[in-house]
C-alpha positions, 0 to 999 in steps of 0.5 A, spaced: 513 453 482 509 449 478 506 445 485 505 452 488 501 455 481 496 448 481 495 450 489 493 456 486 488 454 481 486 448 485 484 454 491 482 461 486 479 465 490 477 463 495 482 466 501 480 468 508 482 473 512 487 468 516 489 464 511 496 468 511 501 464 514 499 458 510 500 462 502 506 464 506 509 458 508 507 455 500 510 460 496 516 462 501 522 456 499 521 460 492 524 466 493 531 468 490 537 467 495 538 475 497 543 479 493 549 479 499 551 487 497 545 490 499 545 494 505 539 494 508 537 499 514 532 496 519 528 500 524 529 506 523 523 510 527 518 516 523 513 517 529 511 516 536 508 510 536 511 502 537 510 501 530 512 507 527 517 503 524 520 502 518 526 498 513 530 501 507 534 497 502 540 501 499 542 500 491 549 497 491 550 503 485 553 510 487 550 516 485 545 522 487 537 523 486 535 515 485 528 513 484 524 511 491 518 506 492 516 506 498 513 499 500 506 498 504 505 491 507 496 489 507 494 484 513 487 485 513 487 492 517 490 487 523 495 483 521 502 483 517 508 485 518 514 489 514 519 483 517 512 478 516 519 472 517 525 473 514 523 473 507 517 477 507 517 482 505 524 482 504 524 481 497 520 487 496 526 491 498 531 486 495 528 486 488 527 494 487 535 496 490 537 491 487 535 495 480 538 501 483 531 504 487 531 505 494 526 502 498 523 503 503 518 498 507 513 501 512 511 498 519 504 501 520 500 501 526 495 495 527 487 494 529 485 495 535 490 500 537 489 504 532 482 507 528 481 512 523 484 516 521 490 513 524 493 508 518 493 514 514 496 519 518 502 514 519 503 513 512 503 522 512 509 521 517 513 516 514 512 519 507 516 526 512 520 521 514 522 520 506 522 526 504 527 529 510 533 523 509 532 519 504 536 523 500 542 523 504 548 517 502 546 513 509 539 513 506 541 512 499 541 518 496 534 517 493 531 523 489 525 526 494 521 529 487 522 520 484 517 517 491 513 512 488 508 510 493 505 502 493 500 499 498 498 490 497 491 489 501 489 494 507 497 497 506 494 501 500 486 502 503 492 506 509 496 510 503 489 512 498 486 514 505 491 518 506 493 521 499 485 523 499 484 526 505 481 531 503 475 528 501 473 528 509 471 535 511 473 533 518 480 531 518 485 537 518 486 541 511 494 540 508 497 538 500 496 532 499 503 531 495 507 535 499 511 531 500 512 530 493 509 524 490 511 521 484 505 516 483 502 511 487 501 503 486 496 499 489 495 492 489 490 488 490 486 494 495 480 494 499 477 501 497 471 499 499 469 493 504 464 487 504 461 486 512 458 480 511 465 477 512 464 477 520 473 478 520 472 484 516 466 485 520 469 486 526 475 490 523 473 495 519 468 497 526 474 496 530 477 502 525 472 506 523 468 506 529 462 502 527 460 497 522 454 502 519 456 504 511 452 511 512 459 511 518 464 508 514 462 508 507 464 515 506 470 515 509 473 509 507 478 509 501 473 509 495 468 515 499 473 519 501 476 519 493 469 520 490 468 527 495 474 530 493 474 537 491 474 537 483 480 542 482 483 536 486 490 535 484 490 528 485 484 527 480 490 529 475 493 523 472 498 527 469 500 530 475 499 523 479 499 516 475 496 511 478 497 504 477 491 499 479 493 492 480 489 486 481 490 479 480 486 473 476 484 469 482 482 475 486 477 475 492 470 478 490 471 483 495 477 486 493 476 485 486 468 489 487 472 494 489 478 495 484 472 496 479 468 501 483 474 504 484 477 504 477 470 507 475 470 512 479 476 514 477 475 514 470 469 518 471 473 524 475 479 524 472 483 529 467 485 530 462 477 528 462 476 519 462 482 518 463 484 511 465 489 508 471 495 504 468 490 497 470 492 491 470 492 484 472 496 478 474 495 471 472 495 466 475 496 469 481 492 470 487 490 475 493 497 474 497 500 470 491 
């Protein structure tokens, strides 16, 4: 562990879009032997597309109305993966059913198959898929009012592109917490993108169709929450908490972002300046 953290600190923040496989390949040999009584439910569908898939990781405990996370990888907008090897992210769900939550880990559509709105309408059919079974025993018998949404990286730009939907006059109007949602996670979350890097660059116009802020920008994460409607239930932090996570080591771009969103936040939010539960991680960086 601690040759892992001098890599750590020896790199900071100077990850790249790419360098995915090798933190894995560090970090990996550390994780805990998995818990052999948890069941996990693998590949089940939640939409027409090849990777509307997703795993559900069922507590060992019995009992009804058991709290839900439901689990959203990053990769950048093009990669990543809810099986990225047989260990990632399976510790994700091991670690929460083995606390008594049912976890559900979500596939999601990739770059250049998908565009915007896609990832967001994805995590729409999965949070359906959640809401009509994961309260049956096969499932789990999770509680459908106890759903916790938490998105890492792109994962959680796809889950707040969602949950602010309303923010985009042109996509179809519906209640942004049916299905219910107890509160939502974001780690580490790009809500608003740095295109000077040529990889992201290409991916965000490959998403969004263009490269040009003016198109983009109001439609990305941290736009789409600034023009929500201000009777916006979601701008109520009683009745959705949000927590906001970042890291020591974080990259600039994500990091900028984090910040302007949390300022965003506070300056819309009810009760009036309210803050998101914010915290940062040490020692750590944006894939560790």
């Amino acid at each position: 562990m601690d040759a892992v953290f001098a890599e750590i600190r020896k790199q900071t923040p100077t990850f790249n879009l790419g360098d995915e496989d090798r933190w894995r390949q560090l970090y990996e040999p550390l994780y805990l032997p998995f818990p052999s009584d948890i069941r996990v439910r693998k590949d089940e569908v939640y939409g027409p597309a090849e990777r509307n898939r997703l795993d559900v990781y069922l507590p060992r405990e019995d009992g009804k109305d058991k709290t839900v996370v439901v689990y959203v990888h990053g990769g950048g907008f093009f990669s990543g993966d809810k099986a990225w090897s047989e260990k990632c992210y399976a510790n994700i769900g091991y670690f929460f059913a083995d606390k008594g939550i049912v976890t559900v880990v979500v596939n999601h559509q990739l770059v250049p198959h998908v565009q915007y709105p896609g990832g967001a309408n994805d995590m729409q059919l999965a949070r359906q898929w959640v809401f009509d079974n994961v309260s049956k025993p096969q499932f789990g018998s999770g509680s459908v009012d106890k759903v916790f949404l938490f998105g890492h990286s792109s994962g959680g730009a796809h889950v707040a592109m969602n949950l602010y939907a309303a923010g985009d006059p042109e996509r179809v109007p519906s209640q942004p917490l049916f299905p219910p949602v107890a509160g939502v996670m974001y780690l580490d979350v790009p809500f608003w993108y740095d295109m000077r890097k040529p990889v992201r660059n290409k991916t965000i116009s490959s998403y969004y169709g263009s490269d040009s802020e003016d198109i983009w920008g109001p439609i990305s994460a941290l736009g789409l929450f600034q023009r929500l409607p201000a009777d916006s239930p979601l701008l109520d932090s009683t009745i959705l908490p949000v927590y906001l996570g970042s890291v020591e080591w974080e990259v600039p771009e994500t990091a900028d972002a984090t910040t302007m969103f949390f300022n965003a936040y506070r300056a819309r939010s009810k009760p009036t300046g309210s803050l998101p539960i914010f915290e940062v991680v040490k020692g750590h960086n944006h894939l560790r």
